[in-house]
C-alpha positions in Angstrom: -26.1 -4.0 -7.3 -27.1 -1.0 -9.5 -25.2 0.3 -12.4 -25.5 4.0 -13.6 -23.4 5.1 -16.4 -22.2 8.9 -16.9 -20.5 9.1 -20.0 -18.5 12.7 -20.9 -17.3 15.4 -18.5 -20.6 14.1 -15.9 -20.9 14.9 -12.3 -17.4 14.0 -10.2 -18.0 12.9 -7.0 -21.6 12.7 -6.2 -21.4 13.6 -2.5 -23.1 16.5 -1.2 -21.5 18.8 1.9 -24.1 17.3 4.0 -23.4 13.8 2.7 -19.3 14.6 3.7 -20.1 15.9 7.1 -21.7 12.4 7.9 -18.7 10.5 6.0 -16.4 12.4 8.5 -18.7 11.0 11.5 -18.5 7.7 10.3 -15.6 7.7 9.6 -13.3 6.3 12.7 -11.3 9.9 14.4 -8.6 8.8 16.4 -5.6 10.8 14.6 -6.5 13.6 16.8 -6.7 11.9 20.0 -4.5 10.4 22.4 -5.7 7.0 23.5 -6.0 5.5 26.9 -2.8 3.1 26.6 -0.2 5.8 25.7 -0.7 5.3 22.1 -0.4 8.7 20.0 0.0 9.9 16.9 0.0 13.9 14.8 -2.8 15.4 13.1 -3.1 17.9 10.5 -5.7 20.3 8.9 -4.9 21.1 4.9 -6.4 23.8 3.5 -5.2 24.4 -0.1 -6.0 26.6 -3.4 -4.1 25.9 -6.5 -4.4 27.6 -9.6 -2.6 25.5 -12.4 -1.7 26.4 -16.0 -2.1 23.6 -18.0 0.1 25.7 -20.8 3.1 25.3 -19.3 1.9 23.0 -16.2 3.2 25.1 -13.1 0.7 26.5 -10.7 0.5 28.5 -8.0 -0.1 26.9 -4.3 -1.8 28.7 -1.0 -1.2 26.2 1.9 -3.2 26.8 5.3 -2.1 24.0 7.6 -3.0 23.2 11.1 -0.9 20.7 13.2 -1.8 20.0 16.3 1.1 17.8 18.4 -0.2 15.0 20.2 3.3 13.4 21.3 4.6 14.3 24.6 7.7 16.3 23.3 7.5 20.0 22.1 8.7 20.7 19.1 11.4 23.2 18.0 11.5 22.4 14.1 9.1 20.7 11.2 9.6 19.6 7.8 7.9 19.0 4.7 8.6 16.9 2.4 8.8 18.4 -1.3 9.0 15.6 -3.7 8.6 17.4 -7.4 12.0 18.4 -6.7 13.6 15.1 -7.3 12.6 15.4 -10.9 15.5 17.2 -11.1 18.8 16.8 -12.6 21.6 15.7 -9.5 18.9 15.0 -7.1 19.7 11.8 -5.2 16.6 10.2 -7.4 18.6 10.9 -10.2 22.0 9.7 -8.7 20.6 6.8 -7.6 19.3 5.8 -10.7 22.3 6.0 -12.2 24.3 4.5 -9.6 21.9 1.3 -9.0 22.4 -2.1 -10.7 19.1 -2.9 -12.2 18.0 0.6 -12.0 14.2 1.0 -13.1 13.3 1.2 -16.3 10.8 4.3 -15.9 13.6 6.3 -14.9 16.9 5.0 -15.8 18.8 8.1 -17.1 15.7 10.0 -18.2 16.0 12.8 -15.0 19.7 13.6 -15.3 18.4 14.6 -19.5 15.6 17.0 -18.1 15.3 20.5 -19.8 14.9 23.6 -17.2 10.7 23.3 -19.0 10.3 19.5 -18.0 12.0 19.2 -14.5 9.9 19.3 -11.5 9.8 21.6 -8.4 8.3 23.1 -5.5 9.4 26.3 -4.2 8.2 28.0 -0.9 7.9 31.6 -1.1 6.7 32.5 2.2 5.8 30.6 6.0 4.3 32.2 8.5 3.5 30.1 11.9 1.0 31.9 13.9 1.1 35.0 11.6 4.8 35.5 11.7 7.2 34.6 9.0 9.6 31.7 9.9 13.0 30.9 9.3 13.2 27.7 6.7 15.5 26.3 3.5 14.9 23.6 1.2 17.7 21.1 1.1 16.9 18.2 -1.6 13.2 17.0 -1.3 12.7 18.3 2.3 12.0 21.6 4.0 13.5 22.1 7.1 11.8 25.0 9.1 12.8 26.3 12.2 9.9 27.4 14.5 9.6 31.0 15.9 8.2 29.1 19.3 8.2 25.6 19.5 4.8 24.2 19.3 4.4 22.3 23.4 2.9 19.1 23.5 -1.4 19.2 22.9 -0.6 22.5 21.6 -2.0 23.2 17.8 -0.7 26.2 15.6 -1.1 27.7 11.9 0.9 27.3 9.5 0.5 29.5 6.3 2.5 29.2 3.1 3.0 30.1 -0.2 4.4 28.3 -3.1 4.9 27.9 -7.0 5.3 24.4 -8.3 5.8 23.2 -11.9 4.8 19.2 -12.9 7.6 17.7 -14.5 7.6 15.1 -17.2 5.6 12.2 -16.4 8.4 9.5 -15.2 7.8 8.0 -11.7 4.2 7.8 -10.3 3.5 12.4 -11.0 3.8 14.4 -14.0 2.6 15.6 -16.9 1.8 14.0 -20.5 2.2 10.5 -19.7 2.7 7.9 -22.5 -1.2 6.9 -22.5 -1.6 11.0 -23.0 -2.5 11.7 -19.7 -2.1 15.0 -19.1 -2.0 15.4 -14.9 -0.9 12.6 -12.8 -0.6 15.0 -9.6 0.7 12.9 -7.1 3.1 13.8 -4.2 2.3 17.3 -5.6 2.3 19.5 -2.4 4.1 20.7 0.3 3.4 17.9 2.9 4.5 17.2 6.7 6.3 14.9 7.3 5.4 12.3 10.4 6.2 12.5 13.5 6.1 9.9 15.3 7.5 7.6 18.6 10.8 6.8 16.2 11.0 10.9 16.0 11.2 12.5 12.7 10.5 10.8 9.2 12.5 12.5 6.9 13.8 10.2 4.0 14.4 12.4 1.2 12.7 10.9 -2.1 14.3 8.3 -4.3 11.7 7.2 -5.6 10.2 3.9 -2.9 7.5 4.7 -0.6 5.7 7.1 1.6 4.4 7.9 5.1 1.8 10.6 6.2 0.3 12.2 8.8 -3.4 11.7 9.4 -5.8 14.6 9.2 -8.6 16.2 7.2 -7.8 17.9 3.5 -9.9 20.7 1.7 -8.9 21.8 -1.6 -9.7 23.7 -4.6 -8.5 23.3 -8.0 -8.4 26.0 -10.7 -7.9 23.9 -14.1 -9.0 24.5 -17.4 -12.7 24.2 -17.8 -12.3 21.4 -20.6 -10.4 19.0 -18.3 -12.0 16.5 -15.6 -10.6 15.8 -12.5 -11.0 12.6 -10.6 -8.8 11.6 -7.2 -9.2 12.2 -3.3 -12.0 13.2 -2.0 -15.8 14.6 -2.4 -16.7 17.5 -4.4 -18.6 20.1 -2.8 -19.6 21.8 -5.7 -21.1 19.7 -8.5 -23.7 22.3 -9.5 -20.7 24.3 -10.7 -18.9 21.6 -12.2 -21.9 20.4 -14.2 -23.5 17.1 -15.1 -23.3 14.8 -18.2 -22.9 17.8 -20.0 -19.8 17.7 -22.7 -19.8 21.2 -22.5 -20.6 22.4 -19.2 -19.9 26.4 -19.6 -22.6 26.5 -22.4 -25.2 24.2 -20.7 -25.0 25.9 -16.7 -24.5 29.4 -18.2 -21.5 29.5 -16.1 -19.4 32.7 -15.4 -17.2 33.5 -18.4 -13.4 32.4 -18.0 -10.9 29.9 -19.0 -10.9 27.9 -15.8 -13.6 25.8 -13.3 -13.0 25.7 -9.7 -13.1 21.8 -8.5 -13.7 22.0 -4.7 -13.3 18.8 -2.6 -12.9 17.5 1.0 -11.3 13.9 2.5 -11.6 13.7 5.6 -9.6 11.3 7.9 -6.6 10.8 5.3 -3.2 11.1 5.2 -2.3 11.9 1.3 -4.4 13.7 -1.2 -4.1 12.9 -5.2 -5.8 13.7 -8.7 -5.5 13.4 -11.9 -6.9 15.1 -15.1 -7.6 14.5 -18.4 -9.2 16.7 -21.1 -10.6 13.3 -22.9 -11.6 11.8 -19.7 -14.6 9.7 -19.9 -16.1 9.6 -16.3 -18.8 6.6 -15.4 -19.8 5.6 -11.8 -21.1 2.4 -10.7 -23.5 2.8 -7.4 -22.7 -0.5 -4.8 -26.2 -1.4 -2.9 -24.1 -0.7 0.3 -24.0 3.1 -0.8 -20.7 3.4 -2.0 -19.6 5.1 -5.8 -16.8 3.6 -7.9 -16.1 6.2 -10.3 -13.9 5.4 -13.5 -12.2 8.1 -15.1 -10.2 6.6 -18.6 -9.5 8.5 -21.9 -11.9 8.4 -24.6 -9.7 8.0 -27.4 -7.9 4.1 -26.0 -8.8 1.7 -28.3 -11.9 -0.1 -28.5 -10.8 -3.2 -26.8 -8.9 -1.3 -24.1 -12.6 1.0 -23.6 -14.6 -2.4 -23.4 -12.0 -3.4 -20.8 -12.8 -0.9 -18.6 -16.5 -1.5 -18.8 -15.8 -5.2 -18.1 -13.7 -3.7 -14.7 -16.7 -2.2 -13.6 -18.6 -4.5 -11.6 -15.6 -6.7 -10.8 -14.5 -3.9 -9.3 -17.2 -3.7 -6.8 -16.7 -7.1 -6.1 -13.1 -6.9 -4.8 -14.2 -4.2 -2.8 -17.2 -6.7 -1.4 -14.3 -8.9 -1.0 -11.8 -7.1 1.1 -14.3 -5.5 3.3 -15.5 -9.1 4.4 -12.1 -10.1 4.6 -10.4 -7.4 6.3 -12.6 -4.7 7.1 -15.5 -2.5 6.3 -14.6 0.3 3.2 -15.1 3.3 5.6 -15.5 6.4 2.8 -18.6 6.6 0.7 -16.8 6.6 -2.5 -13.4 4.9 -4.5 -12.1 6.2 -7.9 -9.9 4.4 -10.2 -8.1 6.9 -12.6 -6.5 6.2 -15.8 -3.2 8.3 -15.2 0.6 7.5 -13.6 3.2 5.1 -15.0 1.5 1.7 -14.0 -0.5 1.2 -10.6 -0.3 3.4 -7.7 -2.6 3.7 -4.6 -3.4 7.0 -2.8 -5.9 8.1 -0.6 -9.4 6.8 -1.5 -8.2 6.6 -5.3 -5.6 4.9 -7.4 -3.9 5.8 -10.6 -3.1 2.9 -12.8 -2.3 2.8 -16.7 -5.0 1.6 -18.6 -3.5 0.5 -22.1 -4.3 -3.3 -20.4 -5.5 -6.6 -21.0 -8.3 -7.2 -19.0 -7.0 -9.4 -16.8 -3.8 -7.1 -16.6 -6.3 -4.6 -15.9 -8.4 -6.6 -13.0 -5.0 -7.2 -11.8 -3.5 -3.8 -10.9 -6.7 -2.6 -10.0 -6.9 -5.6 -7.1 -3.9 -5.1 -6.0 -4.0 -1.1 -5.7 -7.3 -1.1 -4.1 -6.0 -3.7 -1.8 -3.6 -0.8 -0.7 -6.2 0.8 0.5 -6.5 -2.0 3.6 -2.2 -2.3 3.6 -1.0 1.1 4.1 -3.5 3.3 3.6 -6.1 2.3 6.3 -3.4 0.4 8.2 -1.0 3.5 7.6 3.0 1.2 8.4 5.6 3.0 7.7 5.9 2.0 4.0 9.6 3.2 3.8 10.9 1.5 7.0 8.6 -1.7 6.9 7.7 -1.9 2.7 6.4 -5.6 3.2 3.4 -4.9 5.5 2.7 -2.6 2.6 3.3 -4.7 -0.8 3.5 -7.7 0.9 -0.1 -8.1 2.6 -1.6 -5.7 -0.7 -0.1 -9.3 -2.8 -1.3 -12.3 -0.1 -5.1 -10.3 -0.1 -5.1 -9.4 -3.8 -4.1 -12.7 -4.9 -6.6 -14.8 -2.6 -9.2 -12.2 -4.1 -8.3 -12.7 -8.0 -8.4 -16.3 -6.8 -11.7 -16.1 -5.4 -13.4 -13.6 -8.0 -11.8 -14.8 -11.1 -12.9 -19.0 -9.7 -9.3 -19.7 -10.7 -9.4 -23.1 -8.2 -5.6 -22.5 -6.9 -4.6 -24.5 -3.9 -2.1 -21.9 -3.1 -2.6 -18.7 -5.5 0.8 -17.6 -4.0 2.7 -20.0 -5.9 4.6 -16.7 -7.6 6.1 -15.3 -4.1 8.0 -18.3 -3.5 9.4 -18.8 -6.8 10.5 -15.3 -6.4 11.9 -15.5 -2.8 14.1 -19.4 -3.8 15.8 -16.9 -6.5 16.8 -14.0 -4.4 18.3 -17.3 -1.7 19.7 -19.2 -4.6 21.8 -16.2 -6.1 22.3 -15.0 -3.0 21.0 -11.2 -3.5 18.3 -11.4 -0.6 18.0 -8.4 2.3 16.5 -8.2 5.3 13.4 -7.2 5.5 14.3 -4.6 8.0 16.3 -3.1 5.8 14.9 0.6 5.1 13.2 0.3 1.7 15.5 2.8 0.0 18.8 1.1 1.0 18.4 -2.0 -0.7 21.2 -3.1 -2.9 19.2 -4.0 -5.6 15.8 -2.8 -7.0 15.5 -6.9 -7.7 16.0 -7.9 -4.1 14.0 -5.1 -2.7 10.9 -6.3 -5.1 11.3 -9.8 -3.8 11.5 -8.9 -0.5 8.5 -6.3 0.3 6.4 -8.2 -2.2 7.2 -11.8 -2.1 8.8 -12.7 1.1 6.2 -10.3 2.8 3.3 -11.9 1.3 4.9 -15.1 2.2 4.8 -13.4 5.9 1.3 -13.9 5.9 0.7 -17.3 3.6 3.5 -19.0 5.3 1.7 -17.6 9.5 -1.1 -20.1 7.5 1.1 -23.4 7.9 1.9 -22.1 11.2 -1.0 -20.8 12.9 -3.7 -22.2 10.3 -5.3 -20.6 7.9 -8.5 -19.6 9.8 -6.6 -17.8 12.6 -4.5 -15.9 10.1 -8.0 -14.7 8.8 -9.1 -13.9 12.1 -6.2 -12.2 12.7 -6.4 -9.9 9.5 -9.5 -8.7 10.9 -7.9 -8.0 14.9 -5.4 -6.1 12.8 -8.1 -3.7 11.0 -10.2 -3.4 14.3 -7.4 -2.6 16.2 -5.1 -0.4 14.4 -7.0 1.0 11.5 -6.4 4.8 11.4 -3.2 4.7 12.9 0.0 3.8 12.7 0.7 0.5 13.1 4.3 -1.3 13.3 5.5 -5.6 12.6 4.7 -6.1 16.5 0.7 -5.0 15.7 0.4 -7.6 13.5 2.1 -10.2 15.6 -0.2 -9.2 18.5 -3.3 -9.5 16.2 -2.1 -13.0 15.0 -1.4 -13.9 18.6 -4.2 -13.1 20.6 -6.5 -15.0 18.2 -4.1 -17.8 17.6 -2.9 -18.2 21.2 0.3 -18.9 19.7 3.4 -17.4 20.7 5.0 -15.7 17.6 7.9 -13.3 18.5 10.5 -16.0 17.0 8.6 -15.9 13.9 8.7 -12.0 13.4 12.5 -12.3 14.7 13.4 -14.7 12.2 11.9 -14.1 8.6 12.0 -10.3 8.9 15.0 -9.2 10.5 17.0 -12.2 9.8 18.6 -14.1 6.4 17.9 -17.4 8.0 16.4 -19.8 5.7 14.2 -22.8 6.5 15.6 -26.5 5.1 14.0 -29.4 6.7 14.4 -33.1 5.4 14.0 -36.8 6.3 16.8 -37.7 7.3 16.2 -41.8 7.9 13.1 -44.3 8.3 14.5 -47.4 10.6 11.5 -49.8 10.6 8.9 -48.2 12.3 11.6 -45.0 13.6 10.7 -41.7 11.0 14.0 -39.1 12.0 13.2 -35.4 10.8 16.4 -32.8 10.3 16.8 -29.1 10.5 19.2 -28.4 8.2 18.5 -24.6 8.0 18.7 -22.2 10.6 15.2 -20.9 10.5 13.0 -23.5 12.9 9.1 -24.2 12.1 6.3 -26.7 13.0 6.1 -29.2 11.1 3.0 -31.2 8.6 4.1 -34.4 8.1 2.3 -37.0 6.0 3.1 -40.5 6.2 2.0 -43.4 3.6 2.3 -47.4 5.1 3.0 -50.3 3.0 -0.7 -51.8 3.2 -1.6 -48.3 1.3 -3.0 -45.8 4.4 -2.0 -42.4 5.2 -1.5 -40.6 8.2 -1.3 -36.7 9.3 1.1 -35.9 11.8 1.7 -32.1 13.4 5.2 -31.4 15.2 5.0 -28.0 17.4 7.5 -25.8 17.7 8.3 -25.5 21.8 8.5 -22.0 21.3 5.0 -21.5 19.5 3.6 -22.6 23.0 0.8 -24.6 21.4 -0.5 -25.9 17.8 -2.8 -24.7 15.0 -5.8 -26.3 15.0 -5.3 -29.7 12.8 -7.0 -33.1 12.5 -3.2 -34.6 12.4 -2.1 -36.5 15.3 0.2 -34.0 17.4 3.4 -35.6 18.2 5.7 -34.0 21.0 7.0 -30.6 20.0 10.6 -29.8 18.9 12.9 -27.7 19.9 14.7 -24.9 18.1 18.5 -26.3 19.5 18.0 -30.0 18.5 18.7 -30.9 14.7 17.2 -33.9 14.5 13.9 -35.6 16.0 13.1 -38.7 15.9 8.7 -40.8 16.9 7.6 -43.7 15.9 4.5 -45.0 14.2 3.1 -48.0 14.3 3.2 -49.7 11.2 6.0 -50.1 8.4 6.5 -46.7 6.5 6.5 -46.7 2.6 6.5 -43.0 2.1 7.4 -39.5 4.0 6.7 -36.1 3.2 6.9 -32.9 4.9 4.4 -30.1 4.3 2.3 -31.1 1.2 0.5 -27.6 1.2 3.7 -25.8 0.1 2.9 -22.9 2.4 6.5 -23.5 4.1 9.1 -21.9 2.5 11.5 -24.4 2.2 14.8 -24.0 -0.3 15.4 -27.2 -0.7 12.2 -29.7 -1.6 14.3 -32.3 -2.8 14.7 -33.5 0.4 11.1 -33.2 1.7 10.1 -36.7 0.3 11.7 -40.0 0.8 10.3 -43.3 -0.8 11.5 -46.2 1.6 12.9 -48.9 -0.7 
């Protein structure tokens, strides 16, 4: 690969209009379709000019959206979701905060102590659908808006608004002034519809967990203080105006007097649209031989071993991306920023913010797992709120076997982490469901095992079962199949099946939507007579290696009836089991010395004391 360095205030977003208009061809274009098999889903057209004052961080917001409904239902009502405002004192963010047991420590108290100055808000002035003012009112984080006329199914309308907003203090994910000195982390900064979808309405009001978005095309301008740099979503259309590698761009393009630049960018085909800005940004981009940028936007003034850091990120960088897109799917946009900004690592469209005070392999790390986002939840948009472990669970199981990989760490199961965490939300008995809605968790502790380690586990775990070269097979069914939509826990049980030719449904059924727990032991060896028990209630196929006195080994496989057939294996495949029966009992043919279920560790059982028994 090549590697060109633009130090300064340099060109943002090298992509020409010409270059976007064929990104948006190649770019797969189903949100505005309905497919063949009754499959559907919303799409929207954002047009947006914002003029911010970076004096006292509000700005002014005109909002020029088109929504065309592709369900078969008209529509009498649509909302928008207005997350600024739960950066304000009393919002349920707040009250939950205060209310929770192991409330976060980047929020804690900090909102119900926000000055009228540092709170955050957006307020709609006007809505007009079609050119006529509509009836709407802001309760919490979420505009409810009455339609004039509802909007019939295949039918598209206009919906024009104006708003004011102000950025509040920089404590969850958005604001201003962060404690690296950022000065605009602008995420979930706009007036945004909210899905739509077969389930009806998504309309969670914020408090603080995850997000869900309708697909469609975004094109905004920026008004910002000519001495800042922006970096984020999309591809800017005017780089001639913004200058390049000039550290002071007025002077150097003779530009029209003023205090402000006008950034002007398109993404098409996404369903969220962030940036951040900095007036110490340093900007560098690394070009990939396959065409795509990875820009780096990080202050100037971090510390020399923090700015040496992100150098070092730079080419590992593109080769997580090389490593994702072989192992999931292709990186469809031509470009993927990484911007120092936020409150610790958070993914958006085509772009992350992450802190960047790090060690570098604190550094790598975030930056893995965020742009491993942009596979789990971004291209492969679940519901991150209703199903948070096909979100942070798969980002962990792909991250980790890529820091694995990259880094030539050599770990048999580099997801060693996710089970340690899952046996202590089981042993102190604070686990959830997993289909418990991410916000209603008891426990910001068992809703961080859960999406993250028992949903990785989802995946590692389907490796024991189906193997692991199915599961990567699968991975891959998933991304062909469902990227650019919506997809829900039965897609990715239907990728894993049709590849696997494995029946699965009990598996979904029972490790996300159940507390059952999975304890298998030996039970007894009688001469030649091994007997197996299923002490908890959560059934699985078995790996079972056996050691004879005269010193050989052999690999044995018990199916699961239900699984309808076996992972491929070398083991000898032994009758399967059945769910209802809590013992099983074969024979082998020589005396046993040894026993031991599952020496991968990829099973997630509680109890491994029993897992091994030494005949004496």
């Amino acid at each position: 690969m090549k590697k060109t360095i633009f130090l300064g205030l340099s060109l943002l977003m090298m992509v020409s209009c010409a270059q976007t208009k064929e990104a948006a061809h190649s770019e797969k274009q189903t949100s505005s379709t309905k497919s063949d098999n009754g499959y559907w889903q919303q799409h929207v057209d954002y047009t947006m000019d914002i003029d911010m004052n970076v004096n006292n961080h509000q700005y002014k917001g005109k909002q020029k959206l088109v929504y065309t409904n592709n369900s078969p239902e008209a529509l009498d009502k649509v909302f928008y979701h207005l997350y600024f405002n739960a950066f304000q004192p009393g919002s349920q963010m707040d009250v939950r905060s205060l209310n929770i047991k192991d409330p976060s420590a980047k929020i804690g108290d900090r909102i119900s102590k926000l000055k009228p100055n540092e709170i955050g808000y957006i307020k709609v002035n006007t809505l007009k659908q079609n050119g006529a003012a509509v009836l709407f009112e802001t309760v919490g984080t979420i505009l409810e808006v009455t339609l004039n006329t509802p909007i019939k199914s295949g039918e598209s309308v206009t919906f024009d608004m104006d708003f004011d907003a102000q950025v509040p203090v920089q404590i969850r994910r958005s604001g201003r002034n962060s404690k690296e000195g950022v000065a605009l982390s602008m995420s979930q900064w706009y007036p945004k519809m909210a899905e739509y979808d077969f389930q009806g309405w998504h309309t969670p009001p914020y408090i603080a967990r995850e997000f869900h978005g309708v697909w469609g095309d975004f094109d905004v301008t920026i008004h910002l203080d000519k001495n800042y740099t922006i970096g984020g979503t999309g591809y800017l259309q005017n780089p001639q105006e913004i200058g390049h590698g000039y550290e002071d761009k007025t002077k150097a393009l003779n530009l029209p007097k003023g205090d402000k630049l006008s950034w002007h960018f398109k993404a098409p085909n996404v369903h969220d649209f962030m940036w951040g800005a900095d007036n110490e940004y340093t900007h560098d981009v690394l070009k990939m031989e396959n065409g795509i940028d990875l820009h780096f936007l990080y202050k100037k003034t971090l510390e020399e071993k923090y700015l040496k850091n992100w150098k070092d990120l730079q080419p590992k960088t593109a080769e997580i991306m090389t490593y994702f897109s072989e192992n999931v799917g292709q990186y469809p946009y031509k470009q993927y920023s990484v911007v120092q900004g936020g409150d610790g690592g958070m993914e958006y469209a085509m772009s992350t913010l992450i802190t960047g005070k790090r060690s570098f392999g604190g550094l790598f790390g975030v930056t893995a797992h965020e742009m491993a986002h942009t596979w789990f939840q971004f291209l492969l948009a679940s519901n991150e709120s209703l199903h948070p472990w096909m979100d942070e669970g798969f980002t962990t199981y792909i991250s980790n076997k890529a820091s694995n990989a990259i880094l030539k760490r050599g770990q048999a199961n580099p997801h060693r982490g996710s089970y340690g965490g899952y046996n202590y939300v089981v042993k102190n008995k604070i686990e959830e469901s997993l289909s418990t809605h991410a916000d209603r968790y008891n426990s910001n502790t068992g809703y961080g095992v859960a999406s993250y380690s028992k949903g990785n586990i989802f995946l590692s775990q389907l490796e024991y079962v189906i193997g692991a070269e199915n599961v990567a097979k699968g991975l891959k069914k998933y991304y062909t199949d469902f990227s650019f939509k919506h997809p829900t826990p039965n897609d990715i049980k239907r990728s894993m099946e049709k590849v696997s030719g494995i029946h699965l449904d009990w598996y979904l059924n029972e490790w996300t939507q159940t507390l059952h727990t999975i304890d298998y032991g030996i039970k007894s060896v009688n001469g030649k007579k091994v007997t197996l028990e299923r002490i908890g209630k959560m059934p699985m196929p078995i790996d079972l290696e056996v050691t004879y006195t005269d010193g050989t080994k052999e690999n044995f496989n018990i199916p699961l009836r239900m699984m309808r057939g076996e992972k491929p294996t070398s083991a000898k495949i032994l009758e399967d089991w059945t769910w209802a029966h809590p013992t099983y009992s074969f024979d082998v043919s020589k005396d046993v010395k040894s026993v031991i279920i599952d020496k991968s560790g990829l099973m997630a059982d509680i109890n491994l004391e029993n897992n091994k028994l030494e005949v004496k």
